[in-house]
C-alpha positions as CSV (number, residue, x, y, z in Angstrom):
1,X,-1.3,-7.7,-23.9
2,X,1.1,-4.9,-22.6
3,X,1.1,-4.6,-18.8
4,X,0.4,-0.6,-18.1
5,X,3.1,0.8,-16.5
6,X,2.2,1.3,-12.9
7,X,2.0,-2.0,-12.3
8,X,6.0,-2.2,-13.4
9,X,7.1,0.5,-11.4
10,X,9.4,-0.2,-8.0
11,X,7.8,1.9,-4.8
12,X,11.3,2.5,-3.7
13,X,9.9,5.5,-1.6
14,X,8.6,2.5,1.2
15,X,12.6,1.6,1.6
16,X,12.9,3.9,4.6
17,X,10.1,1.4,6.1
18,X,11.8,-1.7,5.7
19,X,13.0,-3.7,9.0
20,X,16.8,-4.0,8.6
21,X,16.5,-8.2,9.2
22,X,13.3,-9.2,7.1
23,X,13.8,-12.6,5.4
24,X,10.4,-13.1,4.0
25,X,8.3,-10.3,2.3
26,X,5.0,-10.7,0.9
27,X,3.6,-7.9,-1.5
28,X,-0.6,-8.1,-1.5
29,X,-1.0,-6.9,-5.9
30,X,2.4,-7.0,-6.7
31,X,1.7,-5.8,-10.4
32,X,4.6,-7.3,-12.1
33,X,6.7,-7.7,-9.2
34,X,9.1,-4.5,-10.0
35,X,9.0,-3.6,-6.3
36,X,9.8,-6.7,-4.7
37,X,12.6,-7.6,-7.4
38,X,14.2,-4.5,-6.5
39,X,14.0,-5.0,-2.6
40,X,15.4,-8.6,-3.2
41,X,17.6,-7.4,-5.5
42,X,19.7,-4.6,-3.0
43,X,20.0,-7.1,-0.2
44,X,16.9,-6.4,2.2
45,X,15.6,-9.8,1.8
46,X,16.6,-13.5,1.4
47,X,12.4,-14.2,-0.5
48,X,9.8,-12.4,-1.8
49,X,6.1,-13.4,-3.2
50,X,3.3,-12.0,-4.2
51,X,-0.3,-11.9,-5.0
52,X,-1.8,-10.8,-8.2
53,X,-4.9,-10.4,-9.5
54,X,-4.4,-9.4,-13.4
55,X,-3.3,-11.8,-15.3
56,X,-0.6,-10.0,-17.5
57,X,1.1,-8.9,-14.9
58,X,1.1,-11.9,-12.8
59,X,3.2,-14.0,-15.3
60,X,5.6,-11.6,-15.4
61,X,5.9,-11.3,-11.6
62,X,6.2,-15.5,-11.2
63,X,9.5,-15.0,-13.7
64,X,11.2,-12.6,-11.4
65,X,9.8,-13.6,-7.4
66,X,10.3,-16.4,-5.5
67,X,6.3,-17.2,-5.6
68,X,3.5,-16.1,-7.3
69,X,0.2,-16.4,-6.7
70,X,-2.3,-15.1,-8.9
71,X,-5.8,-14.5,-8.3
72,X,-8.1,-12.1,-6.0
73,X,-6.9,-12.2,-2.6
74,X,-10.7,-11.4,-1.2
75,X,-11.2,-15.1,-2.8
76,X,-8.0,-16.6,-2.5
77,X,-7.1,-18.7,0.8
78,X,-2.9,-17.7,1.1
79,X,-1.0,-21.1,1.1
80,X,1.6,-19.4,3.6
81,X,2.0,-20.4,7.3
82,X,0.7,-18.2,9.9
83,X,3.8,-16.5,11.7
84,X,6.0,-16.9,8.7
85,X,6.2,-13.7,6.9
86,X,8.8,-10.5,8.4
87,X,6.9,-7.8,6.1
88,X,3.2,-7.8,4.0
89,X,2.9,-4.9,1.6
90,X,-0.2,-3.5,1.1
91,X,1.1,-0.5,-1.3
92,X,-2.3,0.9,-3.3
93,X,-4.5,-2.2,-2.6
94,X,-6.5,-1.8,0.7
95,X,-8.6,1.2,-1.3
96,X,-10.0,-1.3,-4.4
97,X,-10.9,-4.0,-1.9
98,X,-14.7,-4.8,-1.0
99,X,-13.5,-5.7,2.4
100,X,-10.1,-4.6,3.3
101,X,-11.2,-4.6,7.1
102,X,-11.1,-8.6,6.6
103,X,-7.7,-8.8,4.7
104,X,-6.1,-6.7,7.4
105,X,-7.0,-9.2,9.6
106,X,-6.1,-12.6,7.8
107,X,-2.6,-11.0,6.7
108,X,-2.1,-10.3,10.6
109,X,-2.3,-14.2,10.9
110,X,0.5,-14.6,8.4
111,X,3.0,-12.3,10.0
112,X,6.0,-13.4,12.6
113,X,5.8,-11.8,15.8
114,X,7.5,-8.4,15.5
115,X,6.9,-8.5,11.6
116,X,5.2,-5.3,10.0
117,X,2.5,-4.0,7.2
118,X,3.4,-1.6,5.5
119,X,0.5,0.4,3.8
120,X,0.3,3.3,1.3
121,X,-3.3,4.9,0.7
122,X,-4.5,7.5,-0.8
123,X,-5.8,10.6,1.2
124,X,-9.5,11.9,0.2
125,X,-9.0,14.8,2.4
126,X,-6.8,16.3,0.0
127,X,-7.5,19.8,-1.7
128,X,-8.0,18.3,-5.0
129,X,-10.5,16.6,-4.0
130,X,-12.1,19.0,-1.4
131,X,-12.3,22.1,-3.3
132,X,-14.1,20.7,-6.5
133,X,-16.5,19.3,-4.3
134,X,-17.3,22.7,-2.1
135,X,-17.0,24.8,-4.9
136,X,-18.9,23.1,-7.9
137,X,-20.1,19.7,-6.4
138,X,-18.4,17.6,-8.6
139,X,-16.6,14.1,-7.7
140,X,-15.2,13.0,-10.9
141,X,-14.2,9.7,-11.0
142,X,-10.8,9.2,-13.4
143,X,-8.4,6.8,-14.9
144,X,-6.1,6.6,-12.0
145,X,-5.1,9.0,-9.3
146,X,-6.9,10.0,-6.2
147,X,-10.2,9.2,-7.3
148,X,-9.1,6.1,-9.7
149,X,-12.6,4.6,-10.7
150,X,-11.7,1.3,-9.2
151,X,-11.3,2.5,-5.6
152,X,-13.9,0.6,-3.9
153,X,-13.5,2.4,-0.5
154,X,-12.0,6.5,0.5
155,X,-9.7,7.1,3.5
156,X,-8.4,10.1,5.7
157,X,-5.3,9.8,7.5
158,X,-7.3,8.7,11.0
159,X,-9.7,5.9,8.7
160,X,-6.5,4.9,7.1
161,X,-5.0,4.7,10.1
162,X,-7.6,2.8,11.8
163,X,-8.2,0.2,9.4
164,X,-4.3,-0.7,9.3
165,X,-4.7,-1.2,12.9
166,X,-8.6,-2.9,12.9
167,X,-6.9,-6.3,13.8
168,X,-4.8,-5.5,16.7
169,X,-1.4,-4.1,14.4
170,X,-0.1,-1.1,16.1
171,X,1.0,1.6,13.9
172,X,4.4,3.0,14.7
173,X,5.2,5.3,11.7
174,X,3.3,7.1,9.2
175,X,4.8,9.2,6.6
176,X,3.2,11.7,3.8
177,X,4.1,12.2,-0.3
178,X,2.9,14.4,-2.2
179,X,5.2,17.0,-0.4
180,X,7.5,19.4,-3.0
181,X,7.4,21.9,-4.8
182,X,4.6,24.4,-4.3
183,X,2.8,22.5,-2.1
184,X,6.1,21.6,0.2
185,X,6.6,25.8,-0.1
186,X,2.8,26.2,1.3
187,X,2.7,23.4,3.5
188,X,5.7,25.3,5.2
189,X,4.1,28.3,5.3
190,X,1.4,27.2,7.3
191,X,3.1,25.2,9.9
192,X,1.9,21.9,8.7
193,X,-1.2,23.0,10.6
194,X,-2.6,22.0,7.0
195,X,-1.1,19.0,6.3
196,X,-3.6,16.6,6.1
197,X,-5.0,18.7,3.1
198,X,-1.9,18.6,0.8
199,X,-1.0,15.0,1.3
200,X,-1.5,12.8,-1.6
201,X,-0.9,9.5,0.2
202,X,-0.2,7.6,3.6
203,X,2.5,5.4,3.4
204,X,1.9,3.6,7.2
205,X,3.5,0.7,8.8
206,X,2.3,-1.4,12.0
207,X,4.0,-4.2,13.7
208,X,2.5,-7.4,15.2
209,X,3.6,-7.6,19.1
210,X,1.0,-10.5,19.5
């Protein structure tokens, strides 16, 4: 079976959020393991593993990473020590959980003291979804995107926020996509004031300080 191609493709937009130090990072569905390859593969880290829930991309992430395990992390105990991982990536994961309040919290266990999580959500306060729904009351569920069918749970940027933090993780940094083009020319415009509207995405990290 092919493995689609989102789950091959490196998130080399979460760079800027890597610790300059990490040893260990962990990626929480690490689709074929594209992005973690790629992080290992410039020189940011000395080991990477991940967790994966399909089963066609999973074999192709145990060829490339350090460790593999496959299987749904909301089921799965994580064979890691607690305190032994710099960074957990959580990139387009926390939204198709049942419970990602839970996860937060075990994945806090995992990380070393001054490790980080790094996040990226999507935003349901965004126009695309907003004006469709005040206008002609429709929520139509698609493919992938903002309102992929498999999303499980919807976050602004304060839920997001506060579920990254829901375990005692401070946030320190939280950056936008989304922004080019015509909607970079019209979030300008305004002044930002509208931000939270245009953004597709959260990309959010938090350290552990205990």
């Amino acid at each position: 079976m092919t493995v689609p191609e989102y789950y091959c493709n490196a998130r080399k937009e979460i760079l800027g959020l890597l610790p300059p130090d990490a040893d260990k990072i962990l990626e929480i569905g690490c689709g074929a393991g594209a992005t973690l390859s790629f992080i290992k593969s410039i020189g940011k880290c000395r080991w990477v593993g991940g967790i994966e829930l399909v089963p066609e991309a999973a074999k192709r992430a145990g060829e490339q990473l350090d460790w593999l395990l496959e299987g749904d992390v909301e089921q799965l105990e994580i064979p890691l020590e607690n305190g032994s991982v710099d960074v957990i990536l959580c990139l387009d994961v926390l939204e198709h959980l049942v419970d990602p309040w839970t996860i937060i919290s075990r994945l806090h266990r995992k990380l070393k003291l001054g490790g980080s999580l790094i996040a990226s959500i999507p935003n349901v306060r965004n126009l695309k979804i907003i004006l469709p729904l005040l206008i002609r009351g429709t929520w139509t569920y698609e493919d992938s995107g903002l309102l992929d069918r498999t999303h499980l749970r919807f976050f602004t940027k304060s839920s997001a926020r506060e579920l990254v933090e829901c375990s005692g993780l401070l946030v320190d940094r939280i950056e936008t996509t989304g922004m080019f083009g015509k909607v970079a020319i019209a979030n300008s415009i305004t002044l930002k004031l509208f931000e939270e509207l245009f953004a597709v995405q959260y990309l959010i990290r938090a350290g552990r300080e205990k």
